[in-house]
Kinemage of the C-alpha trace (Angstrom):
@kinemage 1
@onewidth
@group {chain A} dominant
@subgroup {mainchain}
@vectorlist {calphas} color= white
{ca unk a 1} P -14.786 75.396 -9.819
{ca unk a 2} L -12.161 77.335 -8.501
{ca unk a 3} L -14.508 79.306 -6.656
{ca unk a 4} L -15.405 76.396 -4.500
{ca unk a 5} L -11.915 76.102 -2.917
{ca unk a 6} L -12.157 79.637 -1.843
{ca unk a 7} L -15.614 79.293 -0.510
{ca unk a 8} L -15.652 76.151 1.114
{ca unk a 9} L -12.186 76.565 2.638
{ca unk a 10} L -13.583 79.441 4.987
{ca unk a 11} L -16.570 77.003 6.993
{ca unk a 12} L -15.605 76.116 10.336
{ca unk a 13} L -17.535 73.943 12.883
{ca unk a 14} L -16.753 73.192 16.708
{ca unk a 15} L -14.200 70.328 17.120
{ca unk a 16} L -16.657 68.080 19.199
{ca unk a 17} L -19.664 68.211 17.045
{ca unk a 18} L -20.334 65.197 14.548
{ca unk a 19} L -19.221 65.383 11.233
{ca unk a 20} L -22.337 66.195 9.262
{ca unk a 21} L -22.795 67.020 5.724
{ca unk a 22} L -21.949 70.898 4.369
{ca unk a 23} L -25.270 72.569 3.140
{ca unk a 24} L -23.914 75.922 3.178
{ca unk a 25} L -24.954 77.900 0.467
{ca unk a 26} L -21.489 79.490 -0.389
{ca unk a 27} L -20.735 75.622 -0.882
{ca unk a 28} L -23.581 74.560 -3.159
{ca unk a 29} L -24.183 77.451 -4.783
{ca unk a 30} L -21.087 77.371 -6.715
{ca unk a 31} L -21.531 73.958 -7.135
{ca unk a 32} L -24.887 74.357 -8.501
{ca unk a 33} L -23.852 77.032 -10.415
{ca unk a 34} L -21.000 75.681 -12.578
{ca unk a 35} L -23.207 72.492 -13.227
{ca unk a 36} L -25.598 74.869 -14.631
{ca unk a 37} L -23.195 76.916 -16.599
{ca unk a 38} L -22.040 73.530 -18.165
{ca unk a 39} L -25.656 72.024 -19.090
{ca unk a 40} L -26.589 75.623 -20.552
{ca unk a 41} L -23.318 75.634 -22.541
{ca unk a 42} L -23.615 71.721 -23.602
{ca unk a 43} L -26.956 72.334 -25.254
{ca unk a 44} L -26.063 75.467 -27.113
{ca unk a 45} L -22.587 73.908 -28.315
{ca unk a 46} L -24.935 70.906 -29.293
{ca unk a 47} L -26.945 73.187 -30.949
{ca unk a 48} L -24.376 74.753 -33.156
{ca unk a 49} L -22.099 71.501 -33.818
{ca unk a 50} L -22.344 69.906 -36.759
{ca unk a 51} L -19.565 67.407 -35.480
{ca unk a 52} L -18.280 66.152 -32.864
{ca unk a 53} L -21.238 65.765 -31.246
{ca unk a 54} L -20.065 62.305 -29.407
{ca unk a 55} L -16.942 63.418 -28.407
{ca unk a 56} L -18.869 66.601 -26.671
{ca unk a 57} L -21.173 64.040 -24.837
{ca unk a 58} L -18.322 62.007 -23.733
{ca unk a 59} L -16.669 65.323 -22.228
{ca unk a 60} L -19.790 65.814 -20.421
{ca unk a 61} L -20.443 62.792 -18.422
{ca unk a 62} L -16.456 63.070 -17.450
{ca unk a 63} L -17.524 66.615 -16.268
{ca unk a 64} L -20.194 65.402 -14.744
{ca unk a 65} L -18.046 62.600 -12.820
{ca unk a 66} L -15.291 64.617 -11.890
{ca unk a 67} L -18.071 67.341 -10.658
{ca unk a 68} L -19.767 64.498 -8.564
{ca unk a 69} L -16.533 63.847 -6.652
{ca unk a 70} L -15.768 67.425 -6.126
{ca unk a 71} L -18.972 67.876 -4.548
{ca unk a 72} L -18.638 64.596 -2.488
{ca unk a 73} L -15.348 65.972 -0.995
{ca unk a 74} L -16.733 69.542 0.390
{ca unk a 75} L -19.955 68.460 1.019
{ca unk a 76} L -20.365 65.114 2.068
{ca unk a 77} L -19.020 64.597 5.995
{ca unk a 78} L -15.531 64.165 5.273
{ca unk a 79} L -15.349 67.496 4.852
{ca unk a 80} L -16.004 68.439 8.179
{ca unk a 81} L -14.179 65.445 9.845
{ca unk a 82} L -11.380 66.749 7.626
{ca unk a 83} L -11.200 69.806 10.122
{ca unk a 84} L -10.354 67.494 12.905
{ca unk a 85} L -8.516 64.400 11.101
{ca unk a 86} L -5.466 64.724 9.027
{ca unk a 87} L -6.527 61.450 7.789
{ca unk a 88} L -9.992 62.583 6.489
{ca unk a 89} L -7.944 65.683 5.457
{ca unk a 90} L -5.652 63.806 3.211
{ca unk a 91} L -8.568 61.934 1.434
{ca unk a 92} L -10.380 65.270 1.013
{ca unk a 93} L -7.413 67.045 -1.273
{ca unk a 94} L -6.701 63.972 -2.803
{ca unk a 95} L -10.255 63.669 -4.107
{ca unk a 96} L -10.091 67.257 -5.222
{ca unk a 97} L -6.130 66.784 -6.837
{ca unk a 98} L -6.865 63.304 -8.476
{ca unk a 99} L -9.995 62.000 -9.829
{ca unk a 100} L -12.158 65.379 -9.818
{ca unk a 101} L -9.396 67.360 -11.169
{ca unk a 102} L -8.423 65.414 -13.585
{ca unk a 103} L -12.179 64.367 -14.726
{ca unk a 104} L -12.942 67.885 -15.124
{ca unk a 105} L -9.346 68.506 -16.835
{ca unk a 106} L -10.125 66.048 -19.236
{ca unk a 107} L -13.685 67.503 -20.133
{ca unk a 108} L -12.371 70.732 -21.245
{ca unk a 109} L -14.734 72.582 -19.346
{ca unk a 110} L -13.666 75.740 -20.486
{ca unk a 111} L -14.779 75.755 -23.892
{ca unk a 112} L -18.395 74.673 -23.403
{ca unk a 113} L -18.976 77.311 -20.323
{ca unk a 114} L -17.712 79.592 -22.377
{ca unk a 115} L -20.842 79.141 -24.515
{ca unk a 116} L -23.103 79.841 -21.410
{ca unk a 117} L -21.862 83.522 -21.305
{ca unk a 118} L -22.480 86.475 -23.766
{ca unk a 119} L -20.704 87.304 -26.486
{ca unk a 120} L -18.987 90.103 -24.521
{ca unk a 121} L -18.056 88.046 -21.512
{ca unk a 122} L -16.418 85.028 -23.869
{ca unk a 123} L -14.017 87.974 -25.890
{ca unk a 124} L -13.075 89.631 -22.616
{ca unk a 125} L -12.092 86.265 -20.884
{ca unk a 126} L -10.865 85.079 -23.897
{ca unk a 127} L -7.248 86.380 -22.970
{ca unk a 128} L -7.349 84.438 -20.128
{ca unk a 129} L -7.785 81.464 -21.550
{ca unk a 130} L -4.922 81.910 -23.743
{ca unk a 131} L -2.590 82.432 -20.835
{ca unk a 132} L -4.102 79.142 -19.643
{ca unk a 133} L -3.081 77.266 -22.549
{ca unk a 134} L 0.421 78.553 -21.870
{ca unk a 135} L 0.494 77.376 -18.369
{ca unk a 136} L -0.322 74.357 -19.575
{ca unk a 137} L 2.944 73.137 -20.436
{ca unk a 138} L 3.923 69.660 -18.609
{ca unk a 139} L 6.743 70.697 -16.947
{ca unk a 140} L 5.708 73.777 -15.976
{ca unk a 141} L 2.089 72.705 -14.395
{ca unk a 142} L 4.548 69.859 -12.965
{ca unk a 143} L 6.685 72.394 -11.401
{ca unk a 144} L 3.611 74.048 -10.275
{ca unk a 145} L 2.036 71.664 -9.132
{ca unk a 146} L 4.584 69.883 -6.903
{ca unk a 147} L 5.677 73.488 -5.094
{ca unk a 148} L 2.499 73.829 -4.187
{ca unk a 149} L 2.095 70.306 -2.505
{ca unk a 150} L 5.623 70.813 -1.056
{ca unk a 151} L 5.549 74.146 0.075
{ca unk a 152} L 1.394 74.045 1.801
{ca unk a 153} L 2.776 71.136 3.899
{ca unk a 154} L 5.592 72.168 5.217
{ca unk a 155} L 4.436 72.770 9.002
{ca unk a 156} L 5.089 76.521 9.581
{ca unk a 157} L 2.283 77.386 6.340
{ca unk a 158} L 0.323 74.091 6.612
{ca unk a 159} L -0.401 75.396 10.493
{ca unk a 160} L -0.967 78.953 9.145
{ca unk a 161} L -3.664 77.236 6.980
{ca unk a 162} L -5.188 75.426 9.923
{ca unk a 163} L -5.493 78.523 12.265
{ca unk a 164} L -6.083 81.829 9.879
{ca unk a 165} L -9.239 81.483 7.182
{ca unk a 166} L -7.208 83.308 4.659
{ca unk a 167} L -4.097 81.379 4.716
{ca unk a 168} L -6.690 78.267 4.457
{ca unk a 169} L -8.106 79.705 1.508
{ca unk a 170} L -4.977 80.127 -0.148
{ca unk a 171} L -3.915 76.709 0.480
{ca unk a 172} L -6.995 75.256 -1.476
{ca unk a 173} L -6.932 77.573 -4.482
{ca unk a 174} L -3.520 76.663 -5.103
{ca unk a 175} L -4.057 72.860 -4.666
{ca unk a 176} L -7.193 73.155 -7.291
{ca unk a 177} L -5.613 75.302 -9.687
{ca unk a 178} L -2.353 73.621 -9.498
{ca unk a 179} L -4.297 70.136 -10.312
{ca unk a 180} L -6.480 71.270 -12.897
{ca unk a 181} L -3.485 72.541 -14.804
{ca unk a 182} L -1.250 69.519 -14.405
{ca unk a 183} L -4.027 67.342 -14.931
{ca unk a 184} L -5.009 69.535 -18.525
{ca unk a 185} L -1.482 69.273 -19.636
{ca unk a 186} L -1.469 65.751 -19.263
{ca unk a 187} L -4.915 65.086 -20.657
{ca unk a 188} L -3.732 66.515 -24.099
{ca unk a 189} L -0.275 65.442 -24.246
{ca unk a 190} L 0.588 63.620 -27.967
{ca unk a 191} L 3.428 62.527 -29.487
{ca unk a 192} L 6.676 63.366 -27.829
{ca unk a 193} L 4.382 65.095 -25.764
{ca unk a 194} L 3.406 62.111 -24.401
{ca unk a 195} L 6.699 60.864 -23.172
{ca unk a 196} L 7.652 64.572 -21.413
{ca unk a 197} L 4.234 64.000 -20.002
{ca unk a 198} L 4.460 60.551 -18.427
{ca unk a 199} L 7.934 61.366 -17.081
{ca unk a 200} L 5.858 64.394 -15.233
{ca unk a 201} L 3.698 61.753 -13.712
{ca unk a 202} L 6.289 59.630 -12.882
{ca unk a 203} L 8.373 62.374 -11.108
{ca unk a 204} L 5.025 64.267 -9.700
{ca unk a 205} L 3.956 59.919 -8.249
{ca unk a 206} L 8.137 60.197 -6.613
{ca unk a 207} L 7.330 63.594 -5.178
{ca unk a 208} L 3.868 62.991 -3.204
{ca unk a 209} L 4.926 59.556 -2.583
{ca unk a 210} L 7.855 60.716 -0.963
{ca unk a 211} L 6.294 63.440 1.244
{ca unk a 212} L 3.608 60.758 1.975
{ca unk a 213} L 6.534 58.395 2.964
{ca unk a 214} L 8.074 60.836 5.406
{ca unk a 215} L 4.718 61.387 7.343
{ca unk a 216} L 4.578 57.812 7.567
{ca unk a 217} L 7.492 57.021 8.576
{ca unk a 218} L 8.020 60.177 11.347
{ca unk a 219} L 6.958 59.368 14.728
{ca unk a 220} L 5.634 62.680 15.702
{ca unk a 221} L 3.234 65.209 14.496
{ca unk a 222} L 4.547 67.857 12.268
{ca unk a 223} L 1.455 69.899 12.757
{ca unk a 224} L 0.688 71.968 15.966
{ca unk a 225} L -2.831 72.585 15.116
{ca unk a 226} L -3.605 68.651 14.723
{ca unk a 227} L -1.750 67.876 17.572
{ca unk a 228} L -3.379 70.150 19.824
{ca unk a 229} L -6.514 68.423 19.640
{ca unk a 230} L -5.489 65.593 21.364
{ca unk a 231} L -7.380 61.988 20.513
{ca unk a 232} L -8.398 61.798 16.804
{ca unk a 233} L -10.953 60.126 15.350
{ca unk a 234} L -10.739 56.537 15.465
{ca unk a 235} L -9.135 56.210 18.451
{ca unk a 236} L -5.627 57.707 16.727
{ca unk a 237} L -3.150 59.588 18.289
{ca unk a 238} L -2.045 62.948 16.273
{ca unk a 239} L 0.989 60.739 15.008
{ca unk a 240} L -0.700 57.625 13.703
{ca unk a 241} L -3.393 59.960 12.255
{ca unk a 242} L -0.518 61.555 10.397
{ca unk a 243} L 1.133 58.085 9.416
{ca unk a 244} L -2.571 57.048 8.505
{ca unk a 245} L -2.476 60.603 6.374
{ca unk a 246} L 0.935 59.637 4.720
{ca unk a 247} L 0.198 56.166 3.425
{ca unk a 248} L -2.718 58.148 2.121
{ca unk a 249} L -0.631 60.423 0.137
{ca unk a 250} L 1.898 57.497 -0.593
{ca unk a 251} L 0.043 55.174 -1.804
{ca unk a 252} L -3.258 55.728 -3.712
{ca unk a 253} L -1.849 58.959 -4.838
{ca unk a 254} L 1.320 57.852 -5.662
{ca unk a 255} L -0.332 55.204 -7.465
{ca unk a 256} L -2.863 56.930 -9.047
{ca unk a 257} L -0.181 59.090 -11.026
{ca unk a 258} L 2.213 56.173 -11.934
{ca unk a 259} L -0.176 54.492 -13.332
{ca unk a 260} L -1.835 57.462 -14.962
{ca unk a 261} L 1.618 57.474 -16.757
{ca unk a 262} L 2.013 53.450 -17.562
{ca unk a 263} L -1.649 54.297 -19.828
{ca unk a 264} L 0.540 57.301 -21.481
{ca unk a 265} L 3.485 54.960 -22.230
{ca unk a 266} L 1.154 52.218 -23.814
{ca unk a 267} L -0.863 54.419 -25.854
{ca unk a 268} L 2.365 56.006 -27.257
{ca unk a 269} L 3.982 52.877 -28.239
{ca unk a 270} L 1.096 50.789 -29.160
{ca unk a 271} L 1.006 52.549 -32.543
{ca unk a 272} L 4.476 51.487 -33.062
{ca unk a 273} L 3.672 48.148 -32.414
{ca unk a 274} L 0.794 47.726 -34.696
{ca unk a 275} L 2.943 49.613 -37.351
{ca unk a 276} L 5.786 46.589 -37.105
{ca unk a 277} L 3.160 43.947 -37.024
{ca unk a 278} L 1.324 45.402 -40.308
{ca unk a 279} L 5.841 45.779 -41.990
């Protein structure tokens, strides 16, 4: 998966051409290639498991969802009106940060691929994984998480993104890794784990709410590269298609998270609940 963000961040297309839909095999060949390293990893796991056989199938079809809506956001046409609408731009990462990340957090994809590679391959990259489960600390994939968002759109590196393919690159790596972390600390949170965890999503809905409320609110562009181009899409100027962008950020996103941490709340005290109802 991360692989995509690298790959797709690098295709460019001419400002005036319609937005049409990304075929580009350095696009769907990932793409097609994780799906199949999942499938060939879900049977063999299936194979082997003598339990949890419904929670693996479960897993899958949230792999499967949060894979459809990656692949809707870099290869559907919002990925190329994304190159000249901050608007389109916005709904692109969010896509990627919010529902795919998090469906394919939630999967555990790890584990399953891991099956789909030899027996060398999974105790060589089995370190890595470790190191992942570190990372995956709330407030740490918080942390990382929200300097990433802050620090890619501040203008000087968010324009450094527009204009130079590697800076671009860079930008999007960090945004999916960033998001599948946060999104697999949060998916396994328990306990008091819970509560540090929907505190994170509170403070992580504050954070891209807030940056979404600023571009909304400012009443010029930040970015040189967008504004440059004149007339956006829908008959925006740079500015409104930045507002347009913000309220983007603000509120789905911000929404998305808070609410994402209202489920955490009620799941951690329903428990207590049903234990004073039963005393």
């Amino acid at each position: 998966m991360i692989a995509l963000a690298i790959l797709h961040a690098g295709v460019h297309h001419l400002p005036d051409e319609a937005p049409g839909w990304t075929w580009t095999p350095s696009v769907t060949l990932p793409l097609l290639v994780s799906a199949l390293m999942y499938a060939t990893g879900y049977i063999r796991l299936q194979r082997r498991a003598e339990g949890g056989r419904d929670q693996n199938r479960r897993n899958a079809w949230r792999f499967a969802a949060g894979w459809a809506v990656l692949a809707l956001a870099i290869v559907s046409p919002l990925h190329e009106g994304g190159e000249r609408s901050f608007t389109l731009h916005m709904i692109e990462h969010e896509l990627i940060m919010v529902p795919a990340a998090l469906l394919i957090a939630s999967a555990r994809p790890l584990a399953v691929m891991f099956w789909a590679m030899p027996v060398t391959l999974r105790q060589s990259l089995g370190g890595g994984a470790r190191w992942w489960q570190r990372l995956a600390d709330p407030v740490v994939a918080t942390a990382l998480q929200a300097a990433a968002l802050i620090l890619w759109h501040a203008p000087p590196l968010f324009d450094r993104a527009l204009g130079h393919e590697g800076w671009h690159i860079a930008q999007h790596l960090s945004f999916l890794i960033t998001a599948l972390l946060f999104w697999w600390a949060m998916t396994r949170a328990a306990g008091r784990g819970a509560l540090i965890a929907a505190s994170c999503l509170f403070v992580t809905s504050l954070i891209g709410g807030g940056l979404g409320a600023l571009m909304a609110f400012s009443t010029s562009p930040w970015y040189a590269g967008y504004a440059a181009m004149g007339m956006m899409p829908f008959g925006l100027t740079p500015a409104e298609d930045q507002q347009l962008a913000g309220l983007v950020m603000w509120i789905p996103g911000g929404m998305a998270h808070a609410g994402a941490a209202l489920i955490l709340l009620a799941r951690l005290f329903r428990p207590r609940r049903e234990a004073d109802a039963i005393g």
